[in-house]
LUMKOL-716029 format. One record per atom (N, C-alpha, C, O): atom name; x, y, z. Coordinates in pm, 1 decimal. Example, Ala and Ser with C-alpha at 12.3 -4.5 7.8 and 13.67 -1.06 7.14 Angstrom:
name,xx,yy,zz
N,1319.0,-569.0,780.0
CA,1230.0,-450.0,780.0
C,1320.0,-330.0,780.0
O,1423.6,-331.9,846.5
N,1285.0,-225.0,708.0
CA,1367.0,-106.0,714.0
C,1290.0,3.0,787.0
O,1340.9,113.8,803.9
REM end
This chain:
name,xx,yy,zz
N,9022.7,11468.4,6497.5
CA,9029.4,11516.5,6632.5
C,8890.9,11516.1,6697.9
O,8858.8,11501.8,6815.9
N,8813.1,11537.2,6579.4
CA,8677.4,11510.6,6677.5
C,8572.2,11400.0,6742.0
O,8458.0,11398.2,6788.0
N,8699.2,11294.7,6712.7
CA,8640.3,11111.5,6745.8
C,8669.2,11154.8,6901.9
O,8580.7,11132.7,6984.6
N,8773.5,11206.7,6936.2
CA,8816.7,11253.3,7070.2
C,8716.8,11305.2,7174.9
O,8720.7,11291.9,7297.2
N,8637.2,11360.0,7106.9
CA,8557.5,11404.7,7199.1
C,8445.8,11352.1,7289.6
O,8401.4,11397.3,7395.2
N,8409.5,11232.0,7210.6
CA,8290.6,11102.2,7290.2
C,8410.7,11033.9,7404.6
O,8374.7,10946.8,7483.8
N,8506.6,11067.6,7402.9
CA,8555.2,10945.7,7559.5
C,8630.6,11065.6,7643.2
O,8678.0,11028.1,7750.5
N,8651.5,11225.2,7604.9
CA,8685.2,11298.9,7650.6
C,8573.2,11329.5,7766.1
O,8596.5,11337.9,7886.7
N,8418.6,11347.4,7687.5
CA,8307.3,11421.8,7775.5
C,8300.3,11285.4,7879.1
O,8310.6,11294.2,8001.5
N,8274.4,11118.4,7780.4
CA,8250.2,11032.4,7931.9
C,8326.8,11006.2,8010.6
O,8310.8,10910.9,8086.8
N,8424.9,11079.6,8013.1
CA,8534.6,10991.0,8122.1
C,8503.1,11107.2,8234.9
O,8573.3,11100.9,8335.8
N,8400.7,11217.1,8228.2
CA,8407.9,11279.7,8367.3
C,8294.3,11187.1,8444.1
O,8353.7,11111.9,8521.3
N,8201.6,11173.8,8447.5
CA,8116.7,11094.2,8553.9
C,8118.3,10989.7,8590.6
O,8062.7,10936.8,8686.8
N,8200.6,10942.3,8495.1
CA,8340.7,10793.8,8566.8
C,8394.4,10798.5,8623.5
O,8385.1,10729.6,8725.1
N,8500.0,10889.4,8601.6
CA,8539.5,10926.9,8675.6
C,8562.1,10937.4,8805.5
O,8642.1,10881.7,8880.8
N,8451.9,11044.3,8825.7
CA,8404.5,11059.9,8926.2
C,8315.3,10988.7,9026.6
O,8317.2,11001.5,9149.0
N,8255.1,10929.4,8969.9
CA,8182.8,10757.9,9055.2
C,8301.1,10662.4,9098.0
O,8294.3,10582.0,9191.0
N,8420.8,10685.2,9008.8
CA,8528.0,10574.4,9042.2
C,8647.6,10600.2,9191.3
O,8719.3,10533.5,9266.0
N,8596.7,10776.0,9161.3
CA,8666.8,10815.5,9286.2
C,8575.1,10844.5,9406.6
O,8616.0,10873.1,9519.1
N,8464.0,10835.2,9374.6
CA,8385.3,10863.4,9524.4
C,8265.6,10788.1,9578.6
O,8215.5,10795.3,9690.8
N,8230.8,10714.5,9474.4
CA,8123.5,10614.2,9490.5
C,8162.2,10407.9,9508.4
O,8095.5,10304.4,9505.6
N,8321.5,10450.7,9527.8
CA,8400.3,10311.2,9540.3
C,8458.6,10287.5,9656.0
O,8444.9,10377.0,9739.5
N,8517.1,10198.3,9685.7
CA,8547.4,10134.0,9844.5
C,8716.6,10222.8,9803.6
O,8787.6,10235.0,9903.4
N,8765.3,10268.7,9696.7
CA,8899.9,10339.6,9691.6
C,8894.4,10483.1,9756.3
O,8985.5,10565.3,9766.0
N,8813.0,10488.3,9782.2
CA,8826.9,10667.3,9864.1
C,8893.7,10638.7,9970.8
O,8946.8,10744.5,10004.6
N,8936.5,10515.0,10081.2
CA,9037.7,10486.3,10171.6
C,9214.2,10511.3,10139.0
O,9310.0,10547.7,10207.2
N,9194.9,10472.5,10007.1
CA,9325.3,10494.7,9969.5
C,9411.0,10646.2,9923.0
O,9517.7,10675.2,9869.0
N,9308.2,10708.4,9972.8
CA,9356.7,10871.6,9944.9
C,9421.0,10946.7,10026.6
O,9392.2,10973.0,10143.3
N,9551.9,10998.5,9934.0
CA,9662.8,11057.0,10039.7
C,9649.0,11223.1,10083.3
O,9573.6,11263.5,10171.7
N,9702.9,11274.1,10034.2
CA,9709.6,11437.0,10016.0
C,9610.3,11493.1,9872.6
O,9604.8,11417.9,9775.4
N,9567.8,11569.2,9870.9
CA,9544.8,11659.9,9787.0
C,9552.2,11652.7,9658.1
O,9475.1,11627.6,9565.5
N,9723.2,11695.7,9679.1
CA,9806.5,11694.9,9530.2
C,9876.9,11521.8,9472.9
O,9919.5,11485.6,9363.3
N,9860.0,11439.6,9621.9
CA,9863.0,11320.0,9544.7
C,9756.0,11257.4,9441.3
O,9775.1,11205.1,9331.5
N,9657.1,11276.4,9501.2
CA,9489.9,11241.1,9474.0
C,9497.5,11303.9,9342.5
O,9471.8,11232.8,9245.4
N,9536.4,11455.3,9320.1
CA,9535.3,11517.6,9178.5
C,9602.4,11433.1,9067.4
O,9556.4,11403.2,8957.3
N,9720.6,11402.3,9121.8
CA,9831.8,11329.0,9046.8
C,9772.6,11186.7,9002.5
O,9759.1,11132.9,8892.6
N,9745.4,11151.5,9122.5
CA,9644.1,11007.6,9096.0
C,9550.9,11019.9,8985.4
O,9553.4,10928.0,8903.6
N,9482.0,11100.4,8969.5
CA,9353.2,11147.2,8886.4
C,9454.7,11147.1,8699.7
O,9452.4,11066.9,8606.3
N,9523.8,11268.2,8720.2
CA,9611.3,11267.2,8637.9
C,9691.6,11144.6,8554.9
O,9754.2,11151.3,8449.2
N,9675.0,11071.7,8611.5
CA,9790.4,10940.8,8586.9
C,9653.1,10850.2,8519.2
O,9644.9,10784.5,8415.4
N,9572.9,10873.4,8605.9
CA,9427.4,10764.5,8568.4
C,9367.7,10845.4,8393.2
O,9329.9,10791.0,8289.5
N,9383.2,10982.4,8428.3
CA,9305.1,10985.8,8262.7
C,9393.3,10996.8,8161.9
O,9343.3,10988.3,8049.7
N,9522.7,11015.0,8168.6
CA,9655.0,10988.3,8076.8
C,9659.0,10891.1,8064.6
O,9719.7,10861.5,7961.6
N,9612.5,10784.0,8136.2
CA,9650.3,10618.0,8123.3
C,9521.4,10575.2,8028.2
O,9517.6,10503.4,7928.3
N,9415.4,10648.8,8100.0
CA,9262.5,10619.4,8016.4
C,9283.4,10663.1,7863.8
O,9253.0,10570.4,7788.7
N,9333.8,10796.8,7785.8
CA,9375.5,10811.5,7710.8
C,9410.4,10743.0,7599.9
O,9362.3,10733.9,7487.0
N,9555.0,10671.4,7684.9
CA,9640.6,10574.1,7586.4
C,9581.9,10421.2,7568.0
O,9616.4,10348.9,7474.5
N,9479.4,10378.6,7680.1
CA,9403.1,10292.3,7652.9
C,9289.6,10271.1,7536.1
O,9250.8,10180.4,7462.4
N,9259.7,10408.6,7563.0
CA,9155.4,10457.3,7444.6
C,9218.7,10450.0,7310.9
O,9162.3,10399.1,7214.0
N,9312.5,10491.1,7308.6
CA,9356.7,10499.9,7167.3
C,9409.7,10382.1,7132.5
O,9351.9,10338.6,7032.9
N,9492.7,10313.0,7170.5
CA,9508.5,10185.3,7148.8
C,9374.3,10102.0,7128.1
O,9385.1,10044.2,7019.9
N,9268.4,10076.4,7180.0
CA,9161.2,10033.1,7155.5
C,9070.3,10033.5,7025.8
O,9010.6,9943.7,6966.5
N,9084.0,10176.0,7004.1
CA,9027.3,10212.1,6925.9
C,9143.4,10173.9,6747.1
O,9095.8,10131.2,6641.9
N,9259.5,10200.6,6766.9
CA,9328.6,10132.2,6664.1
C,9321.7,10024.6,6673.2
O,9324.2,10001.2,6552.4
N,9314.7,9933.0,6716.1
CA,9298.9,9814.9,6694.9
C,9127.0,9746.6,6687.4
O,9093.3,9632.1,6657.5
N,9047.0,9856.3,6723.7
CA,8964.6,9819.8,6666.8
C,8907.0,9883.2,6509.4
O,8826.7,9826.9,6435.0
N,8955.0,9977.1,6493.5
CA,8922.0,10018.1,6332.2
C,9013.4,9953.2,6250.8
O,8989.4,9972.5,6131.6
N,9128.2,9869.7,6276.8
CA,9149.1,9764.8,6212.3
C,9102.9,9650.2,6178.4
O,9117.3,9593.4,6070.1
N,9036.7,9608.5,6287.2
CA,8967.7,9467.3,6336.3
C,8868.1,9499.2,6229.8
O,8852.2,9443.9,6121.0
N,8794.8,9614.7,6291.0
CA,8648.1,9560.9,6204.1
C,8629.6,9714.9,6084.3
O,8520.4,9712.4,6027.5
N,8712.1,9827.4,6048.1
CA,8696.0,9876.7,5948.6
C,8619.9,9959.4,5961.0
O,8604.0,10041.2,5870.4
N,8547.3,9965.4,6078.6
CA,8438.8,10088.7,6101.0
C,8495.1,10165.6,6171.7
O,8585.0,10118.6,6241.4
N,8463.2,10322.5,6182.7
CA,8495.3,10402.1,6259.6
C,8446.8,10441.7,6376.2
O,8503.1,10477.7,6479.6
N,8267.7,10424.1,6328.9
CA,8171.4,10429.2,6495.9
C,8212.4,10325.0,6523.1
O,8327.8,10338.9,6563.8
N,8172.4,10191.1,6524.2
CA,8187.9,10103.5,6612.7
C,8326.3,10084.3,6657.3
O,8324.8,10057.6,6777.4
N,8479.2,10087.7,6596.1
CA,8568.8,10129.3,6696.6
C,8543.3,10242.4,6806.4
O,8548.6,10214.8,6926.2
N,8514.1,10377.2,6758.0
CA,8500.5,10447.3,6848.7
C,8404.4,10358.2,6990.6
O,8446.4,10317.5,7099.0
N,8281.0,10354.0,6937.0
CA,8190.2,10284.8,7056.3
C,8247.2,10157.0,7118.8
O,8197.0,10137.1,7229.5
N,8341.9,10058.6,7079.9
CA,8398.3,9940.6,7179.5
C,8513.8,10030.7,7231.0
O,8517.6,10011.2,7352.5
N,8599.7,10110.9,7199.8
CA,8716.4,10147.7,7239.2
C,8661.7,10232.7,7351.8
O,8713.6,10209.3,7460.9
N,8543.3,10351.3,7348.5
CA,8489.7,10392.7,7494.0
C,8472.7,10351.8,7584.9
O,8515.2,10380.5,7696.8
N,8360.6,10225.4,7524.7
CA,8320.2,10119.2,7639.1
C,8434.2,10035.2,7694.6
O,8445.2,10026.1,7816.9
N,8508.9,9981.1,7624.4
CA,8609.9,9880.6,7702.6
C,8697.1,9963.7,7795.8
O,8719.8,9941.6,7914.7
N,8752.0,10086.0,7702.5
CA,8813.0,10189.3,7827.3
C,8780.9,10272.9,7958.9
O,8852.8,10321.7,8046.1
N,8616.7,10268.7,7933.4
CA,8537.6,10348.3,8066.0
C,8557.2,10187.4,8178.3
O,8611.5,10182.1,8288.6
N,8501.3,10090.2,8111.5
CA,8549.5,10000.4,8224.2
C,8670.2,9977.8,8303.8
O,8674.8,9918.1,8411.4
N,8774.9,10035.5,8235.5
CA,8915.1,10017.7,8290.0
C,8959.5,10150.1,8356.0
O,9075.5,10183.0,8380.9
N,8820.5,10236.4,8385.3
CA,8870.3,10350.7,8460.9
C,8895.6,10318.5,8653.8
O,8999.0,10359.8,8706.3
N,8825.2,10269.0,8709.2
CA,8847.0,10191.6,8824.3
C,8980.0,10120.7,8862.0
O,9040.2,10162.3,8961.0
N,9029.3,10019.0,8792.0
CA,9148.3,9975.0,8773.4
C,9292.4,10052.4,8754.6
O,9402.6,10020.4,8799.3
N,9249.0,10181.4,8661.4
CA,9343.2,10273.1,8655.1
C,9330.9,10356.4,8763.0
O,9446.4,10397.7,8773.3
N,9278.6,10399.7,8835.5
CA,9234.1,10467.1,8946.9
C,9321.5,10455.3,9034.6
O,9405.9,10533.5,9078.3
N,9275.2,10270.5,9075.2
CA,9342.1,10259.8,9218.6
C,9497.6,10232.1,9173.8
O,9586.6,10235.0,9258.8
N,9520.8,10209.5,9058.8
CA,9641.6,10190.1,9022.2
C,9735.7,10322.4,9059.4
O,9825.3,10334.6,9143.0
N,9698.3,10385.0,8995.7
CA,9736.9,10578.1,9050.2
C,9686.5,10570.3,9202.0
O,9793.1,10531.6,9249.9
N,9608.0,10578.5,9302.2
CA,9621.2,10571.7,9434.5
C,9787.4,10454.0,9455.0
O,9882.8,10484.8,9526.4
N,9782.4,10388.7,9412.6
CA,9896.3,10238.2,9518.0
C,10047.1,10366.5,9440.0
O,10146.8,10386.2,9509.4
N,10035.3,10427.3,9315.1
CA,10148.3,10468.6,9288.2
C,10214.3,10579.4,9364.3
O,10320.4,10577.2,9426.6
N,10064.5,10750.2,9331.9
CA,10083.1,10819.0,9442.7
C,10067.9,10850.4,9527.6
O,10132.9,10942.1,9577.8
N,9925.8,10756.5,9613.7
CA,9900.3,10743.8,9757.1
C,9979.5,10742.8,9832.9
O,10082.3,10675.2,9829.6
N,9933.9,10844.4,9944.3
CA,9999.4,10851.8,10084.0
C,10014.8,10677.5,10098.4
O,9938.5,10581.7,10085.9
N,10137.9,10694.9,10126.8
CA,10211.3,10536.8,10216.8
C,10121.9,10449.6,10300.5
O,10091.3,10331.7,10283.1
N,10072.3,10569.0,10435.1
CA,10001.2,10532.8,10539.5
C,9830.0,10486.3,10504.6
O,9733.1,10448.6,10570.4
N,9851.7,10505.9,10406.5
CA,9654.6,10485.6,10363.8
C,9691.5,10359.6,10276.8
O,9584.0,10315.6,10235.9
N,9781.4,10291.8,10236.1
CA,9807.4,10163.6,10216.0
C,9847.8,10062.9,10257.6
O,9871.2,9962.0,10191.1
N,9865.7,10081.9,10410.4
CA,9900.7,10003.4,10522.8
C,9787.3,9940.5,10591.0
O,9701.7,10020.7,10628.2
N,9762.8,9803.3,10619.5
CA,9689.7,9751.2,10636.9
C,9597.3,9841.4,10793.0
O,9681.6,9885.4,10871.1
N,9489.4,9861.5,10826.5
CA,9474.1,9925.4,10945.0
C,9421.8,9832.6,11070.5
O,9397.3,9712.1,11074.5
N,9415.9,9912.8,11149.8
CA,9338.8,9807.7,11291.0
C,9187.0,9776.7,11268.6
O,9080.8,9838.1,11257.7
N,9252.1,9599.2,11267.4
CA,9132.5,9512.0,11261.4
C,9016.1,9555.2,11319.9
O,8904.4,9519.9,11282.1
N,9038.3,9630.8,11411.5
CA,8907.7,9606.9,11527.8
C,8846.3,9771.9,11447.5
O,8734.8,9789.2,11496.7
N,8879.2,9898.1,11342.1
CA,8790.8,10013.2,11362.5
C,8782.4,9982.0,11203.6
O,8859.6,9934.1,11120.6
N,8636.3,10038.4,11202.6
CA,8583.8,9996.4,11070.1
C,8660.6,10111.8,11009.2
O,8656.9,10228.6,11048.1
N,8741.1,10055.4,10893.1
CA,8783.0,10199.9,10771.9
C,8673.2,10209.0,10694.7
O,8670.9,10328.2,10663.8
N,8574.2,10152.5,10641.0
CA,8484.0,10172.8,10497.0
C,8348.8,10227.9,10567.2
O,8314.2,10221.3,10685.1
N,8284.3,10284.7,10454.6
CA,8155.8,10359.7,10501.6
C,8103.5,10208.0,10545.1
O,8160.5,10098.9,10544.7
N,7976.1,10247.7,10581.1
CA,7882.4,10149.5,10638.8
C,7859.8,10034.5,10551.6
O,7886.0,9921.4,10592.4
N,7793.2,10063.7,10384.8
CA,7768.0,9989.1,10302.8
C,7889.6,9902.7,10284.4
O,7861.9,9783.3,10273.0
N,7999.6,9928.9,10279.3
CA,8136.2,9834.6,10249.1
C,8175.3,9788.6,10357.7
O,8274.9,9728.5,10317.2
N,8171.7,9764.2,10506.8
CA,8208.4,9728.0,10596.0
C,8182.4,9605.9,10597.4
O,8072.7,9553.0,10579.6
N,8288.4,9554.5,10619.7
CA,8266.9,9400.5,10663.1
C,8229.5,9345.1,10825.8
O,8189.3,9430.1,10905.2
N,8238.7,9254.4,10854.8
CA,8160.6,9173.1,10986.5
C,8265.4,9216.6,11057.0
O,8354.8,9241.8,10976.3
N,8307.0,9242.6,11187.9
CA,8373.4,9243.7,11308.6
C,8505.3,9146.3,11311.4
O,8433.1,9051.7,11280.1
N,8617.8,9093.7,11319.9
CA,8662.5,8972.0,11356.0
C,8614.3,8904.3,11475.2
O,8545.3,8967.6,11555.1
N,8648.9,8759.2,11499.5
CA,8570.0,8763.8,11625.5
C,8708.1,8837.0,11708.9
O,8702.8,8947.1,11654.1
N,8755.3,8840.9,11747.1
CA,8902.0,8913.2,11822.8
C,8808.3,9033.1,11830.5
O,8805.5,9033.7,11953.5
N,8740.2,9121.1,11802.0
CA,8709.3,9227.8,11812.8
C,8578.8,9246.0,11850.4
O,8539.9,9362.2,11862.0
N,8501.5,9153.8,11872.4
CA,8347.3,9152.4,11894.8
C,8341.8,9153.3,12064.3
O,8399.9,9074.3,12138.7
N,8237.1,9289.3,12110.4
CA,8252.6,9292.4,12248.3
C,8357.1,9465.2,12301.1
O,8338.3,9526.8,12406.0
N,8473.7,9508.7,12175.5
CA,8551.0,9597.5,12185.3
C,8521.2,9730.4,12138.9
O,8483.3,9739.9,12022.2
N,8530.4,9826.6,12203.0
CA,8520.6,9967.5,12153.6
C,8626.3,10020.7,12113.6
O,8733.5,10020.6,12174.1
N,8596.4,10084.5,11977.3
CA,8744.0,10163.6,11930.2
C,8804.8,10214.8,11992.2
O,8762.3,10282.5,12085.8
N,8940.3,10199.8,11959.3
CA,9033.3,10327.8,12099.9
C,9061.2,10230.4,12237.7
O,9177.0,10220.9,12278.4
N,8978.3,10176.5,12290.4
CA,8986.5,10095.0,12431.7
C,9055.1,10029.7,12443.0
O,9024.6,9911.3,12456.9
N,9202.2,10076.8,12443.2
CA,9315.1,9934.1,12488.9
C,9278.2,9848.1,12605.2
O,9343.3,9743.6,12602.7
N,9209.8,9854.7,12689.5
CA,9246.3,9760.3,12811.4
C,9091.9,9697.7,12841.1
O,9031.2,9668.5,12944.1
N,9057.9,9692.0,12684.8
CA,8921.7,9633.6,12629.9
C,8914.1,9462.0,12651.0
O,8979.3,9410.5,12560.2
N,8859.7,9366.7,12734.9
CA,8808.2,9250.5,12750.8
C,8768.9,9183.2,12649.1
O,8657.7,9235.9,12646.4
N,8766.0,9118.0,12571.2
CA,8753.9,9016.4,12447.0
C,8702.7,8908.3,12555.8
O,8770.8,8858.7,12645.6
N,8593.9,8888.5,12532.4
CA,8526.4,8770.8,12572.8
C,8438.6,8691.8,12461.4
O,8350.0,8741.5,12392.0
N,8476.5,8578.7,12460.4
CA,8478.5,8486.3,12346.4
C,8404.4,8387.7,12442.8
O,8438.4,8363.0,12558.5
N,8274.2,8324.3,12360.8
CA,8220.7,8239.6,12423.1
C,8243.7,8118.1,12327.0
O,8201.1,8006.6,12357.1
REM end
């Protein structure tokens, strides 16, 4: 029980970088979805882990080094499990594509303007698109 404890302590600051330091913080619904989401991501991280790790103390017979590839390969698959839990219990509406023209992502993740939108202020329906 106490191999458990090296992917128990790292999976919090993964975690947590995976939920707030990623372009997936758009995809967040309610509260108690987001909890559920979280929930689903380290139950899933879990069974990844352990599977990993059996098949790697088979593979190679060691116990650290399963433990140490089965962490590592599973901390990488915390992101993936993440947004996987957002698309399952995410609010609906935060997975719907949004209007082209208002930036959803912080600054650093924002992409270029379309041109359809260059020239337009958010909100301004009866906004002029002038295209040269």
């Amino acid at each position: 029980m106490l191999h458990l404890l090296i992917p128990f302590v790292l999976i919090w600051p993964v975690l947590a970088l995976a939920a707030e330091a990623s372009p997936l913080r758009r995809y967040r619904g309610t509260p108690a979805r987001e909890l559920l989401a979280m929930a689903f991501c380290f139950i899933a991280y879990f069974i990844v882990w352990i599977a990993l790790h059996r098949l790697g103390r088979g593979l190679t017979g060691s116990e650290p080094a399963a433990i140490i590839a089965s962490t590592v390969l599973s901390l990488l698959a915390v992101t993936p499990l993440l947004a996987l839990g957002y698309k399952i219990f995410g609010s609906s509406e935060s997975l719907r594509p949004e209007n082209k023209c208002s930036p959803a992502a912080p600054a650093p993740f924002r992409r270029a303007a379309p041109a359809a939108c260059r020239g337009r202020v958010d909100g301004d329906v009866n906004a002029v698109n002038i295209t040269l």
